[in-house]
Every structure is written in C-alpha cells, then in structure tokens.
C-alpha positions in Angstrom: 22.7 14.3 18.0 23.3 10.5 17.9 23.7 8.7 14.6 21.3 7.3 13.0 20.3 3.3 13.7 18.4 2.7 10.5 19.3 5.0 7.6 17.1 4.4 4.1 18.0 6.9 1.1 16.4 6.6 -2.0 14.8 3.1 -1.7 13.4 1.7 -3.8 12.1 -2.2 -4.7 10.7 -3.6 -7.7 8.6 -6.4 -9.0 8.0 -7.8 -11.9 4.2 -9.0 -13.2 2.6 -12.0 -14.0 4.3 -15.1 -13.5 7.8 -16.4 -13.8 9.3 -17.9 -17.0 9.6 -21.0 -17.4 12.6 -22.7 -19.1 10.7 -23.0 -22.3 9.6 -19.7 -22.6 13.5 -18.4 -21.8 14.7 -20.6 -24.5 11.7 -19.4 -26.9 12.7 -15.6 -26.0 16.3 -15.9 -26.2 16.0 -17.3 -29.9 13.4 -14.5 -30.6 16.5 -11.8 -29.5 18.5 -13.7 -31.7 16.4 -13.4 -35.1 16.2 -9.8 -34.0 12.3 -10.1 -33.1 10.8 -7.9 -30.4 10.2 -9.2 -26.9 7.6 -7.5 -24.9 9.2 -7.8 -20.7 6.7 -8.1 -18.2 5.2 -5.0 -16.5 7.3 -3.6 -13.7 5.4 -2.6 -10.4 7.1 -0.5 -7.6 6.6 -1.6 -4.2 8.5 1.3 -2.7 9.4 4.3 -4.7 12.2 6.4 -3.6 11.4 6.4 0.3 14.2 8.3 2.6 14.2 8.2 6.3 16.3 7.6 9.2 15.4 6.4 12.6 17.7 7.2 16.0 18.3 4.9 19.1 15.5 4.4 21.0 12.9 5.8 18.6 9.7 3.7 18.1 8.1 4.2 14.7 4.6 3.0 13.3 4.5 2.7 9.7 0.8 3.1 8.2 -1.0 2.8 4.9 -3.7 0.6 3.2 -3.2 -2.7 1.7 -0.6 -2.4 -0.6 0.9 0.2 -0.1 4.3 -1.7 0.9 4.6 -1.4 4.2 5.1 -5.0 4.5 8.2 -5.1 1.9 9.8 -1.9 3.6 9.8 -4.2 6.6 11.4 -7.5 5.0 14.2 -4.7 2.5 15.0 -3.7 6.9 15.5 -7.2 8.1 17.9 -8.5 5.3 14.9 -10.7 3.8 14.6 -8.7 0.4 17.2 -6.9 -1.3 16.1 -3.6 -2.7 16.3 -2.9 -6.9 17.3 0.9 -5.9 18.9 2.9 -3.1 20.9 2.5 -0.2 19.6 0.7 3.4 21.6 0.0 6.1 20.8 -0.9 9.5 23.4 -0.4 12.6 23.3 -3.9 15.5 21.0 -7.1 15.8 17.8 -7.3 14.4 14.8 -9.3 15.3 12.5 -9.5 13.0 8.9 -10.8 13.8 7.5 -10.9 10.0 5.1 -13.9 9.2 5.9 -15.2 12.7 5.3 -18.9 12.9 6.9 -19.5 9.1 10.1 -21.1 10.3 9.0 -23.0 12.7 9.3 -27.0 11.6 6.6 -29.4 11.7 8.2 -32.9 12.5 10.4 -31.1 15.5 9.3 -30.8 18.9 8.5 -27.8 20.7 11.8 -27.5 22.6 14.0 -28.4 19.0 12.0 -25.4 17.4 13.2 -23.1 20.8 16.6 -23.7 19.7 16.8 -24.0 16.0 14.7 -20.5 15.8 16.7 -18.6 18.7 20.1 -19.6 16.7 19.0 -18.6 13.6 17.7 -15.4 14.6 21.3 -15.0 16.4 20.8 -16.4 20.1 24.3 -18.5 21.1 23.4 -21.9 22.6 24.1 -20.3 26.1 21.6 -17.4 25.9 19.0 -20.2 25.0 19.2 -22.2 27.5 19.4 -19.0 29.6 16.1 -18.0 28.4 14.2 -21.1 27.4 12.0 -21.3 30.5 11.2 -17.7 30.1 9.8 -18.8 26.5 8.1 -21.7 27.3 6.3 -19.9 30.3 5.4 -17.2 28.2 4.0 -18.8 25.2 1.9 -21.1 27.8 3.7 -24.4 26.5 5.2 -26.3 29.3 2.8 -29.5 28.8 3.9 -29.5 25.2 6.8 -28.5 24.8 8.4 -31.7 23.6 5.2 -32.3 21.5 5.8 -32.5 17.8 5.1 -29.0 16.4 2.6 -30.4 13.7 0.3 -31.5 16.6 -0.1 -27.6 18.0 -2.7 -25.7 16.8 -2.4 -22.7 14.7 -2.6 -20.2 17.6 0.3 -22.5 19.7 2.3 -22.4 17.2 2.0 -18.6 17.0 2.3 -18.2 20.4 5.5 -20.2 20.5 7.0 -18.0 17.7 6.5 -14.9 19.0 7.9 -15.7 22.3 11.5 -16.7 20.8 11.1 -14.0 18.5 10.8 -11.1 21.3 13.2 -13.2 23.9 16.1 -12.4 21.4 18.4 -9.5 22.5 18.4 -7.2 19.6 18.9 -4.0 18.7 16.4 -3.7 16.4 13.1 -5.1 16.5 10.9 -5.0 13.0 7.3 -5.9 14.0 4.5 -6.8 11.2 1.0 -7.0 12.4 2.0 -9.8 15.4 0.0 -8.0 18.3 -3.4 -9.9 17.5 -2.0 -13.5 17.9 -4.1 -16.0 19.8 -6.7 -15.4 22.2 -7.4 -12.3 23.7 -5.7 -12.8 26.9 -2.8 -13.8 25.2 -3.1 -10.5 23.2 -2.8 -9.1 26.1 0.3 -10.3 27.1 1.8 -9.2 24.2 1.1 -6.1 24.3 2.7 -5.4 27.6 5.6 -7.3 26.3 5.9 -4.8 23.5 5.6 -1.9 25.8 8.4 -3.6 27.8 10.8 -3.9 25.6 9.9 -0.2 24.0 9.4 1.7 27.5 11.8 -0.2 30.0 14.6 -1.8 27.5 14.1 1.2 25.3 14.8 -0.2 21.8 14.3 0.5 18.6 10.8 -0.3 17.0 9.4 -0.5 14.0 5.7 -1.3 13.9 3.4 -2.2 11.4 -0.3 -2.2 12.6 -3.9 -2.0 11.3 -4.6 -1.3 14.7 -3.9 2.6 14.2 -4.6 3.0 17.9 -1.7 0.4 18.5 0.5 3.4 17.4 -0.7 6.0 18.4 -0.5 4.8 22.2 2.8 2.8 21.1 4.9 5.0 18.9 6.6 8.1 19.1 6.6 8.3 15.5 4.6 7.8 12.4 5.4 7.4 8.8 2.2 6.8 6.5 2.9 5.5 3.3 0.7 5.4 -0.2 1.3 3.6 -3.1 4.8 3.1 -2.0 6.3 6.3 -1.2 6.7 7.8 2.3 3.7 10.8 2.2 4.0 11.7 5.6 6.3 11.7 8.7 5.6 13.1 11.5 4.0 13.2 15.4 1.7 9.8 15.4 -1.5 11.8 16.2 -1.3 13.9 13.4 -0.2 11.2 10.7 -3.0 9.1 12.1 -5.3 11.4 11.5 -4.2 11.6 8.0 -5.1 8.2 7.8 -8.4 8.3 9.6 -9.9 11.0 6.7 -8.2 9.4 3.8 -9.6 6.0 4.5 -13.3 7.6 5.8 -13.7 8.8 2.6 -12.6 6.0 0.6 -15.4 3.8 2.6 -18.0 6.8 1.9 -16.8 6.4 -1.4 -17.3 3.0 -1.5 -20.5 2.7 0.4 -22.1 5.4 -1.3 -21.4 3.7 -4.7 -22.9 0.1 -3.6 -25.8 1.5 -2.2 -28.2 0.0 0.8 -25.2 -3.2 0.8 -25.7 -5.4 4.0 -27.9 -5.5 7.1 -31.2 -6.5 8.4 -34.3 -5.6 6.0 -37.8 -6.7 8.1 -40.9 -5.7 6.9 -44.7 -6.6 7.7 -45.6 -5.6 4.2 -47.5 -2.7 5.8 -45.1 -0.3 5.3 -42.2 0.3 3.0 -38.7 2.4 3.2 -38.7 4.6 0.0 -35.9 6.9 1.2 -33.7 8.3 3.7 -32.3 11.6 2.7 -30.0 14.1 4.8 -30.4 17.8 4.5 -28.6 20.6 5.4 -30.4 23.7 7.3 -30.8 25.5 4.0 -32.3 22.4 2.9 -29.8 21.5 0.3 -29.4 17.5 0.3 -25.8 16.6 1.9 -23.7 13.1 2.3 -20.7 15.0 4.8 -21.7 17.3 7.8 -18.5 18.6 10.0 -18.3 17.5 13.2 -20.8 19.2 15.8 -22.8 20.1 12.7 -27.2 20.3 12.3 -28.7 18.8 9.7 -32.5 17.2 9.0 -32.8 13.4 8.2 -36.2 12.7 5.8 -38.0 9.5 5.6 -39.9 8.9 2.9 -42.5 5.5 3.4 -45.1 3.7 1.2 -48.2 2.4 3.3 -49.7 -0.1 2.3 -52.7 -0.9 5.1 -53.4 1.8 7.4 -51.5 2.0 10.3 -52.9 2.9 14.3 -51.1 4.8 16.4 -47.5 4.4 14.4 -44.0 4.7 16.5 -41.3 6.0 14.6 -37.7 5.2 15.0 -33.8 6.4 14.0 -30.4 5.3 15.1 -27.0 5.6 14.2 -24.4 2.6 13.6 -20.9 2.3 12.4 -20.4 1.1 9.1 -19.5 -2.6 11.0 -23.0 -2.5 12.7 -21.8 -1.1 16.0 -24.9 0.5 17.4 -24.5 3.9 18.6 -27.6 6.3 19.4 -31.5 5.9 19.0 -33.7 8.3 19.2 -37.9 7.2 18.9 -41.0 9.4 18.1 -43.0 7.9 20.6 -44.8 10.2 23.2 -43.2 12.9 20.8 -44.7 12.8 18.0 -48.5 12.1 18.1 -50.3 10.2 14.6 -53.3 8.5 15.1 -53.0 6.8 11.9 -51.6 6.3 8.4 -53.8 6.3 5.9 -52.0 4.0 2.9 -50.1 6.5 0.5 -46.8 7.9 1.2 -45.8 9.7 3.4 -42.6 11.7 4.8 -41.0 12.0 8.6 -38.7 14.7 9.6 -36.2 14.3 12.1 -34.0 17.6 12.9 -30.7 17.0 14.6 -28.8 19.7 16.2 -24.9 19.2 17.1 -24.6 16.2 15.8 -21.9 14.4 18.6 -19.8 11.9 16.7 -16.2 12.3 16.3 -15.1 12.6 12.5 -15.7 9.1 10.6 -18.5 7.2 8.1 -22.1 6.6 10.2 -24.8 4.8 8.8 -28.4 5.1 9.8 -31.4 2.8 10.8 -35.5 3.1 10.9 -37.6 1.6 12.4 -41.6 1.5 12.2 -43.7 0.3 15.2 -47.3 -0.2 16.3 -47.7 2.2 19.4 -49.6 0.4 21.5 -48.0 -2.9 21.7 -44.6 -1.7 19.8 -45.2 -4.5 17.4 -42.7 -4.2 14.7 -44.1 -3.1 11.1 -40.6 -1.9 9.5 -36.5 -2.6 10.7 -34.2 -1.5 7.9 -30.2 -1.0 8.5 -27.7 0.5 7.0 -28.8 3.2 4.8 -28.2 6.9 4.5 -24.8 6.9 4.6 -23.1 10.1 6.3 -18.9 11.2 6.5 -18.6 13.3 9.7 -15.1 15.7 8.8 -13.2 18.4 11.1 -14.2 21.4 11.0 -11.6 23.8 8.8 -9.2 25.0 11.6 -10.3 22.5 14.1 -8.0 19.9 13.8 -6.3 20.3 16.6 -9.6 20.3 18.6 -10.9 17.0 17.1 -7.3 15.2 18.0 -7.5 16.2 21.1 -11.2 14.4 21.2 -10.6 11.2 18.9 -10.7 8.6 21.8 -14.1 6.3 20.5 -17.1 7.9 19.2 -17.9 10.6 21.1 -15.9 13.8 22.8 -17.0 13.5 26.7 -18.2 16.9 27.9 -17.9 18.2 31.6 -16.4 20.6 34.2 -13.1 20.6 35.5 -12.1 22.2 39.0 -9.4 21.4 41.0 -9.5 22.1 45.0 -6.3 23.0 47.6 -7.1 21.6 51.4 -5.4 24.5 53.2 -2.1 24.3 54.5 -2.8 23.8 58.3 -5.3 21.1 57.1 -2.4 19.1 55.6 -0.6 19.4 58.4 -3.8 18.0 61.0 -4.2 14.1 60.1 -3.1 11.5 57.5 -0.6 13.3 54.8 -2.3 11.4 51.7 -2.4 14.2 49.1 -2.7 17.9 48.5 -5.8 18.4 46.4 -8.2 16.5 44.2 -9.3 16.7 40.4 -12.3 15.7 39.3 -16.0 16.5 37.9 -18.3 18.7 39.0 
C-alpha cells in the first residue's frame, strides 16, 4: 500500500475569544501579575479537536459539516496558511490551494501582472507561466482585459481570473473551499468539468469543501463529516452524506417547527380562515415525522365567515425553500354545495406518501367552484420530516437522486445470434422500460 500524501494525527487548532489586546491592556495585565492580582485569559474555543486521518495518492475527499464546524480551518492548517496549536500535519509534494480565491489578487495591477505575480507565488517558475498564460486567459474569458487594471473587473472577473491560475498550477495537491459556484452559470459549468479533469484524467489528490453535498457525492471517492470540530465520520461519500442529509433535516424541523407558520404567501377574501393544519397517523395519533413510503391523514380545520357556494378545496406539498412539489384538489371529488359560516374540518388521507427522506411543508388552498375564484392561499404550514425506514437505508440511498424514487420495469432483450450476423453490427441487445 502506498504512503500516505496527507497524514493528520491528533490535530488540533485553537482560538482565542473576544478581541485582541491592545498595548494598554498588556501593560495593565502585566503590572496586575506583578502585584500578584488575578487575570482572567480569554475563553479558548477549538476549531478542530483532535482530528486523525490520512489520505493516499489519487484519493479525492469531500469534507462536510455545518457552519462552523471547521472545515474551513482544517483546509488553511493543510495548505501551510495556519499553523495548528496541537498535533502533527504534514503534507507530501506541491499544493495548490484555492481558499478565498480572488484575495491575492492586487488592485492597481493589470490582468496579465496578477497572471504572473499569483502563478509564482503559488510555485509556477516564470517559464511554466508563460507556458500556460493563454490557457488562463482563455479560460477565465479575459482576453479583452487582460491588461485592464484589476480594480476595473467586476467581482465575478476577478474570480474567474483567480481560479483559473489557481487550477493551471501543477500540484500535487489541490485543497478546494467552496470555489465551484463562481460566476455565472455557464462559467460554473466550466469549472466543474475542470475539476473532474484534473480528478479523473490527471488523477490528483483532492480535497473538497462543498455545501453542495451532491458536488461530492458525484465528485469524491471519499467523505469525512465533521461536527463541532472533530472528524465523526469517515467513510464511502453516500453513506457519510446521508449522515448529513438526516442530521441537518432534523435540525431545520427543529427549527421550523419552533418558529411556527414563518414565511410565505398568506391571501385571504376574509371569507374563510386557516385555523389549523394537523397531520395524523392511521391510528389517528397527531405526528410531525412519517417514514418514507408511509400513510398518514392531513386535517384542515377553517373558520367561515360568509357562506360559501360550491367550495374547491386544495393541498400541495413544497420544500422548505418554496419548491413546489405535488397538488392534489377536491374538485369533482369531493361534492359541498355550501358552507354555512362556522367551522368546519377537511380530511385528506394519503397513502405512500412518495418523497424521498427530507423536511416538506404544506399549502391550502380555498376556491369558489364555479369560476375557481380564490377565497383562501396559505403556504408553508404543517411542517413534516420524511426519515428512512429502520433497515432501509440502503434502499433510500439507492433512491436519493431529487425528490422522488422513479418507479418502473426493467427487461432487457438478446436479438438472436444469426440476427446479428444479417445487417448492420450496431449492438447486441437493448435496455430499457416497459
């Protein structure tokens, strides 16, 4: 087995609280020692606590975790850029790192001056540069400004410009920090399949840090979630991604269900009030988590106020960032001919509910039936976490591409073999859908 590229034992980085001393308060400290007085230190917070890993030639590994949880410092301890308080770090060949990418660039220099002060710094000989500096300039999309003062780019050109020296540098190591969603979206694109290039075809070493959890799982071979500075979990990216997934889905359940109805559109004719949306199990016990594939009842509870003809009914799903999914009406379903003013409750039973394991909100509607004039629109409430099923995590993997797991019928079909030998030799059988 080969030795290890990056090797990290026992790491770990401190900081301390609150704001630095001045030289005053040194001097007014120092004299407090002195008379032998007690001087309280400022709190010490760990960034990363202990973490131990190692990562071979060729390996590509996402590192994950909410805000804070210093992903961001394990990166910069890697790339030289902070020294660590605790532990041992040491990292074999170039690196490249592409932390806060646009932060060296210089303001009064030109386009083509910031090319080769950058590409030296991060290790490039003078040669290599000029080797390379059309292939940067092409790729960043700067050849009519190029020798344009840097402060007259925009934020994205500058970006652009940055991350194409950054990933033109022949290293051995490349440390990557949330520098795949720069510019516009074609020019996300092209960074993208620059990563991939440089992980599938060059095959170097990678370490990613993404919000983008989808980013690595299609990019990484490897996952390492941390939490509150320590190193939780390392393992396939699937599996630590799904870690991920659940802990954060509850933590927005958590925090939706404690700020109640929040954001989103609230329309009303004043005919008709939303009192409540609850969610009910089939032995009627009120629920806030179903498993995935699971049947529960949704009640409405509404306060009429005028009487209502012919009322329409109506219930959708969203994603907790308003990303309609599913609606399902009462029209030609269920039949009222009016609602006298009072309140009044509507039952909607679902049966294998189809969304993949996440937070769903719901929405209601209230319309007249014969012209479907809106009486009622109100979003977001009724918040719901949809978990695997004990035992099933394999299954829900498997199905965690969007919202929903895409049901059908496999077959695959052989043309005989004196068939392939009449005609065109294309291929020997199809797959698809029946």
């Amino acid at each position: 087995m080969s030795t290890p590229v990056i090797e990290v034992q026992h790491l770990t980085k401190e900081f301390r609280l609150g704001q630095l001393s001045g030289l005053g308060k040194s001097l007014r400290d120092g004299l407090a020692r002195l008379r032998g007085q007690t001087v309280v230190p400022r709190e010490m917070f760990k960034a990363l606590d202990d973490v131990n890993f190692s990562i071979r030639q060729g390996e590509v590994v996402g590192i994950i975790g909410h805000n804070g949880a210093g992903k961001s410092t394990l990166l910069k301890t890697l790339a030289g850029i902070s020294q660590a308080t605790r532990g041992k770090v040491h990292v074999e060949g170039r690196v490249a790192p592409l932390i806060e990418v646009g932060a060296g660039l210089v303001a009064d220099m030109t386009g083509r001056e910031n090319v080769f002060l950058n590409a030296a710094i991060l290790g490039m000989s003078r040669r290599d540069i000029r080797r390379k500096f059309d292939e940067i300039v092409n790729f960043a999309e700067m050849e009519k400004f190029i020798d344009t003062p840097i402060k007259r780019y925009s934020s994205g050109m500058q970006i652009r410009l940055a991350f194409a020296i950054a990933t033109a540098v022949d290293a051995d190591v490349l440390i990557v920090d949330e520098v795949l969603a720069v510019g516009d979206l074609a020019f996300q694109r092209k960074c993208f399949d620059r990563m991939e290039d440089l992980i599938r075809r060059q095959g170097r070493t990678v370490l990613l840090v993404s919000h983008n959890i989808r980013q690595v799982e299609r990019l990484c071979t490897r996952a390492i979630l941390l939490d509150h500075g320590r190193a939780i979990l390392d393992g396939e990216p699937r599996d630590v991604c799904n870690v991920f997934y659940d802990t954060m889905d509850q933590k927005v359940h958590e925090g939706l269900a404690s700020a109640g109805p929040g954001l989103g559109r609230r329309e009303s004719s004043g005919d008709i009030e939303l009192q409540a949306l609850k969610i009910f199990d089939t032995t009627g016990r009120e629920i806030e988590r179903t498993e995935y594939m699971g049947d529960f009842n949704i009640e409405v509870t509404f306060q009429v106020r005028h009487m209502i003809q012919r009322p329409s009914f109506g219930i959708g799903v969203h994603t907790t960032d308003f990303l309609y999914l599913a609606t399902s009406q009462s029209i030609d379903v269920l039949k009222v001919p009016q609602l006298e003013p009072g309140v009044h409750t509507v039952r909607y039973a679902i049966r294998g509910f189809p969304f993949l394991p996440g937070v769903y909100s719901f929405r209601v509607g209230v319309a007249l039936g014969d012209s479907f004039q809106a009486l009622l629109y109100v979003e977001n409430v009724g918040k719901l976490l949809v978990t695997s099923a004990p035992g099933s995590r394999a299954v829900a993997s498997q199905k965690s591409e969007g919202f929903v797991a895409l049901e059908g019928e496999w077959s695959l079909s052989t043309l005989p073999k004196d068939a392939c030998a009449v005609g065109p030799q294309l291929a020997t059988g199809s797959l698809g859908q029946r």
